[in-house]
C-alpha positions as CSV (number, residue, x, y, z in Angstrom):
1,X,26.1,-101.2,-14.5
2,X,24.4,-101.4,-11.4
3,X,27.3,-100.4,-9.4
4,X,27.7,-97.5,-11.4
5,X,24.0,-96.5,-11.1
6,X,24.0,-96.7,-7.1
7,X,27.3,-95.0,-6.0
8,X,28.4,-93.1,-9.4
9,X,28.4,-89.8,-9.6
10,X,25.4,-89.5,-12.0
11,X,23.0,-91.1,-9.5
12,X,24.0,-88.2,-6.3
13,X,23.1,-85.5,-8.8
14,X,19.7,-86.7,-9.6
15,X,19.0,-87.3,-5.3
16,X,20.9,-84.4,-3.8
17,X,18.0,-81.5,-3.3
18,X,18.6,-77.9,-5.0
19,X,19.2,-74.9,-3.1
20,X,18.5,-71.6,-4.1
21,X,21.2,-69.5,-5.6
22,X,22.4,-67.3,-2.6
23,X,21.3,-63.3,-3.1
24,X,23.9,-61.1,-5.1
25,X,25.6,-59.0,-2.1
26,X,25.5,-54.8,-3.0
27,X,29.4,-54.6,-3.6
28,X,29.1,-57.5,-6.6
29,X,29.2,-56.5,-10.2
30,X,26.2,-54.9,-12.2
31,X,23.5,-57.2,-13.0
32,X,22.9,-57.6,-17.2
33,X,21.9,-55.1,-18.7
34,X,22.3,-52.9,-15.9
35,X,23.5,-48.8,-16.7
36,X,25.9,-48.7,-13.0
37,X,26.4,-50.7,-10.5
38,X,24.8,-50.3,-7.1
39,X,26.5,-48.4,-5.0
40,X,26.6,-47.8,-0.8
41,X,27.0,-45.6,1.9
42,X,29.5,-45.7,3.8
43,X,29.9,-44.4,7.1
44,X,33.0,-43.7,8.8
45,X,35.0,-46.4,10.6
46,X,33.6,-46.8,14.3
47,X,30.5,-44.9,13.8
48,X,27.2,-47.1,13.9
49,X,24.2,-46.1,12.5
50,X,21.8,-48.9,13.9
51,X,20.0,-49.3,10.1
52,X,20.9,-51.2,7.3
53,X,22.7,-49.1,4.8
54,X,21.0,-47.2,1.7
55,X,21.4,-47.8,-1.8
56,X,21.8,-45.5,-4.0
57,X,20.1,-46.9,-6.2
58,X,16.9,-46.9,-4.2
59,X,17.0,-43.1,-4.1
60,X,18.1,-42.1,-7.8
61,X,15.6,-39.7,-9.3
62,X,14.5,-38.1,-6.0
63,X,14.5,-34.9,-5.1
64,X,12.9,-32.4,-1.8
65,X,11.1,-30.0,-3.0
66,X,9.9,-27.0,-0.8
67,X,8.0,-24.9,-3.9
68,X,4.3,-24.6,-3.7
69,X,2.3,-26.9,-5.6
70,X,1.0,-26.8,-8.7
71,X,-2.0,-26.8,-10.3
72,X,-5.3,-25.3,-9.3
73,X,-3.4,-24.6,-5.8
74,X,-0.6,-22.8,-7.3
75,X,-1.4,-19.3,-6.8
76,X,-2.6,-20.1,-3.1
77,X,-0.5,-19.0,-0.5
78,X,0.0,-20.2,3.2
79,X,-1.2,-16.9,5.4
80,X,1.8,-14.6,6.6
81,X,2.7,-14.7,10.3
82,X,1.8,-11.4,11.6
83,X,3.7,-8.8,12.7
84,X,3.7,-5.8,15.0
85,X,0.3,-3.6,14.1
86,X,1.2,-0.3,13.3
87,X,0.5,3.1,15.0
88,X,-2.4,3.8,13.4
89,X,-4.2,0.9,14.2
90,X,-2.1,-0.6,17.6
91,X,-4.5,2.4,19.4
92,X,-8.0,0.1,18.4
93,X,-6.7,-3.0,19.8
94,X,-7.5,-4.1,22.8
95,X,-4.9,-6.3,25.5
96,X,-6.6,-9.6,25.1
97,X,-7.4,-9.7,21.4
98,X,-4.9,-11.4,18.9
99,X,-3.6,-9.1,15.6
100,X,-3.8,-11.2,12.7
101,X,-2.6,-8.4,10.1
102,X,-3.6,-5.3,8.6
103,X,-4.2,-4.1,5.0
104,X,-4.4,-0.9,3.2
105,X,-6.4,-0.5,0.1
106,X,-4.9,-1.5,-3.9
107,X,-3.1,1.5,-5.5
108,X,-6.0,1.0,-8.2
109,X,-8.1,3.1,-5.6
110,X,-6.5,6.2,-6.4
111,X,-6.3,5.4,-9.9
112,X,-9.0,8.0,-10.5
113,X,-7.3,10.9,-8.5
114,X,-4.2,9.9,-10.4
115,X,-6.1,11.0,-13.8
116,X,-7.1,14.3,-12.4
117,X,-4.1,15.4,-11.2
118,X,-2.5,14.2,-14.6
119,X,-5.1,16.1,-16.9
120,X,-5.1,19.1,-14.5
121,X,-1.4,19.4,-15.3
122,X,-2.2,19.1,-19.2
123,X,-4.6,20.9,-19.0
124,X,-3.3,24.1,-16.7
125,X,0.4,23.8,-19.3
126,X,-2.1,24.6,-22.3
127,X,-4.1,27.3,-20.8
128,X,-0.9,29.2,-19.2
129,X,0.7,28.6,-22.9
130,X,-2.3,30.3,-24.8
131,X,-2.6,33.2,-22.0
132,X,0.9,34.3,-22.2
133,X,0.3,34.9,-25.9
134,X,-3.0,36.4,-25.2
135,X,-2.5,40.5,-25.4
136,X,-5.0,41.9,-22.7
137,X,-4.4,44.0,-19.3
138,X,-6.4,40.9,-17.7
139,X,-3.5,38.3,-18.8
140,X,-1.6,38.5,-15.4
141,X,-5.2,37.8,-13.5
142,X,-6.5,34.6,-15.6
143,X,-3.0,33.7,-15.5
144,X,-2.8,33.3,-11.1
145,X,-6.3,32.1,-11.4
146,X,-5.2,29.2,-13.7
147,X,-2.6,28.5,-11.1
148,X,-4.4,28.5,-7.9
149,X,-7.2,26.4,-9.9
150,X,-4.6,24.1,-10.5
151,X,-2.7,24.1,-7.1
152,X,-6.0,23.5,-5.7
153,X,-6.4,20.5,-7.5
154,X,-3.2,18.9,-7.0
155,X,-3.9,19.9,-3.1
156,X,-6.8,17.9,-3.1
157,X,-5.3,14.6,-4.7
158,X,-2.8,15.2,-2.2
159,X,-5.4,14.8,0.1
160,X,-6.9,11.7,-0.8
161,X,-3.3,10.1,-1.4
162,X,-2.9,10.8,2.4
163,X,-6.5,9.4,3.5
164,X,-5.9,6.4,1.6
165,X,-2.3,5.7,3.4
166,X,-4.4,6.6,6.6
167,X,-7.6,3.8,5.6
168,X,-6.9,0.5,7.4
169,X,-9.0,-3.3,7.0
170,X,-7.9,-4.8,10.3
171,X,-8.1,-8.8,11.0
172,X,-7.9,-9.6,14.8
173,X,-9.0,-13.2,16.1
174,X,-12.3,-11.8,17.2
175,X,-13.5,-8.9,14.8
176,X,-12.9,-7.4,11.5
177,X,-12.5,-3.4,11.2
178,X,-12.1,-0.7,8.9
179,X,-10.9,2.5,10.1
180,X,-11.2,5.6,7.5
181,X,-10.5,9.4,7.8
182,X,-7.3,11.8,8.2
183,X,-9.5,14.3,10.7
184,X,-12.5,12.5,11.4
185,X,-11.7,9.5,11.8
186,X,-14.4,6.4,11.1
187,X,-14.4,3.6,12.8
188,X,-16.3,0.8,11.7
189,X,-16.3,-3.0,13.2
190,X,-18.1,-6.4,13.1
191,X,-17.5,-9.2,15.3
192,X,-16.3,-12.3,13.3
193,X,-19.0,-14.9,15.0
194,X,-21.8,-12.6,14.1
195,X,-20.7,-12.8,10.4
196,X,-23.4,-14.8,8.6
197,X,-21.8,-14.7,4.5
198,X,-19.1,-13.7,3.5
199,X,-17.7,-13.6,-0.1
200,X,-15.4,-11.4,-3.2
201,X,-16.0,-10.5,-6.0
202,X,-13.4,-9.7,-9.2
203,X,-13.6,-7.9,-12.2
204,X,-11.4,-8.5,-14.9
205,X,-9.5,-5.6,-14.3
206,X,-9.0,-7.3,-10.7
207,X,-8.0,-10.3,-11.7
208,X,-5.2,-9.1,-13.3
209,X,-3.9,-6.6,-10.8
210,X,-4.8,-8.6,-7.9
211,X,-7.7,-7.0,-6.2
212,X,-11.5,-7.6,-5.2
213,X,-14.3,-6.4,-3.4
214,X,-15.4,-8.2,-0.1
215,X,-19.3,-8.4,0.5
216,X,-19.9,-9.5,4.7
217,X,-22.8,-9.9,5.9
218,X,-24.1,-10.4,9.4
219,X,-27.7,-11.8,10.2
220,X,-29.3,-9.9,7.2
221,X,-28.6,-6.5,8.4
222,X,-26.8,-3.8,6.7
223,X,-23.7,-2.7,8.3
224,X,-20.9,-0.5,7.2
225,X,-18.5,-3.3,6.2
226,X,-21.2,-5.1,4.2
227,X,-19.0,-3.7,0.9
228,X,-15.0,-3.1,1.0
229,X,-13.7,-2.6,-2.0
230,X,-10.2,-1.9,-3.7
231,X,-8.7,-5.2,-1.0
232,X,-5.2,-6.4,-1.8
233,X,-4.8,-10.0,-2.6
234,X,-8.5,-11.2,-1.7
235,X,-7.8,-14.6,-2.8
236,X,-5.3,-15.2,0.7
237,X,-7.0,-12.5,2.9
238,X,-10.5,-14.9,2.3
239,X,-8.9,-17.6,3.5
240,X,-7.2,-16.3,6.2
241,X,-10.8,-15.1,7.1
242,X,-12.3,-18.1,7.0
243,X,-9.6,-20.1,8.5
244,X,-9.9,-17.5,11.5
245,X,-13.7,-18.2,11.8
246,X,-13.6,-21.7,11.2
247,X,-10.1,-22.9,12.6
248,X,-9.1,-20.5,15.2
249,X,-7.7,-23.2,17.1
250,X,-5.2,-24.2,14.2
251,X,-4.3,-20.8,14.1
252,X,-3.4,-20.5,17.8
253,X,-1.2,-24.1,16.9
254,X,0.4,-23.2,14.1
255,X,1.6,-19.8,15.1
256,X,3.0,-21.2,18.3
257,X,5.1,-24.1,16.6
258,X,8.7,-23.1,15.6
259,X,9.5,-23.5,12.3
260,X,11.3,-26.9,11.9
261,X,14.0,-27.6,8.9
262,X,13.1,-30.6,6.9
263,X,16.0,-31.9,6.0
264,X,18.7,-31.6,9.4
265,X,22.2,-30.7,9.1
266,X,24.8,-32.9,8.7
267,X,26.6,-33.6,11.6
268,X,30.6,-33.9,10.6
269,X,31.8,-37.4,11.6
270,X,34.0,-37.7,14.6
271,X,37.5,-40.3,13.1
272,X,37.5,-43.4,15.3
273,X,40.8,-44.1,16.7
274,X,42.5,-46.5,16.0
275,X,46.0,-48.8,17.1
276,X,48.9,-47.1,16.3
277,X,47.9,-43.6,15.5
């Protein structure tokens, strides 16, 4: 018995020390329980990548994802690079200042103009329908009055269709302007470092259509920009104007940068040659 218990095979069992089971390599079957196996990238024969290859595994579930985010920050938008001013305000700018964009006023502006011309029309189609019936020598007279009243009108919301295409809110790197006026033209302008508080306002109506009134201004006086009202999109033009006060700088950086893709193109393997081929 003591034989057995020095050299038998029970006694190197109990002295031999354990090693660690070796790691499962990638290509080996699906661990229990496991939905699919573990698969690998492979690249091509004789092209090296220098990394250790990816499991796909590791990125199941993930996806890139260029839409804005969410949230509180969903209806905030990154401001638009600017383009070329236009004629009607290039003539204003002078060689050394940066454009940053221009804006013409909401359509709501002209909502009012809109109505008159509207009931004008109503109104001039019931008047010329109850003078035609109306039996009196003076018929054919009330009848071009009605008409040139009416012409007149339309004329004049004509005119204020045109002066609002004309109106401009200007953004440069170093002012703020608002240009008004098909004839005379007015030309008012404040200088962005003298701008003390600036702020918008929405009504409810705004809200929904997307509009506001701006309220600048500079070192408690009262200047002709103090209130512009009727401003597309206030939500992005306010930051835009602030970022141009605050960050001009980042501005400058970020419009000089190309725009870089995320995720490169895929360059298409070159075969490795082989013997024999």
């Amino acid at each position: 018995m003591t034989g057995s218990g020095a050299g038998g095979s029970g006694d190197k069992k109990d002295t031999e020390p354990l090693e660690p089971p070796s790691p499962r390599a990638p290509s080996d079957g699906p661990a229990p329980g496991a939905e699919s196996p573990t698969r690998e990238f492979q690249f091509p024969p004789g092209v090296s990548t220098g990394a250790p290859a990816t499991a796909a595994g590791d990125i199941d579930g993930v996806r890139f994802d260029d839409s804005p985010a969410g949230g509180l920050l969903s209806g905030v938008r990154a401001p638009a690079v600017p383009d070329v001013p236009s004629p009607i305000s290039a003539r204003y700018l002078f060689p050394t200042e940066k454009y940053r964009g221009e804006w013409r006023r909401h359509w709501v502006h002209l909502m009012p103009w809109y109505v008159i011309g509207t009931l004008s029309t109503f109104i001039m189609g019931l008047a010329s329908g109850m003078l035609t019936k109306w039996d009196n020598e003076n018929r054919d007279t009330a009848l071009s009055v009605t008409v040139i009243v009416w012409l007149l009108i339309l004329g004049f919301v004509g005119w204020k269709i045109l002066d609002w295409y004309m109106d401009r809110f200007i953004l440069t790197n170093k002012r703020i302007m608002l240009i008004q006026g098909v004839i005379t033209r007015s030309v008012a302008m404040m200088p962005l470092g003298r701008v003390t508080d600036m702020k918008y306002s929405q009504t409810p109506m705004g809200r929904m259509l997307n509009y506001g009134e701006f309220i600048i201004e500079s070192a408690g006086q009262d200047q002709a920009l103090r209130n512009v009202p009727h401003l597309p999109n206030p939500n992005e033009l306010y930051l835009q104007m602030c970022e141009e006060m605050y960050e001009p700088e980042a501005v400058d950086e970020r419009m000089a940068e190309p725009e870089e893709d995320l995720i490169p193109e895929e360059e298409p393997a070159v075969p490795s040659k082989t013997d024999g081929t």
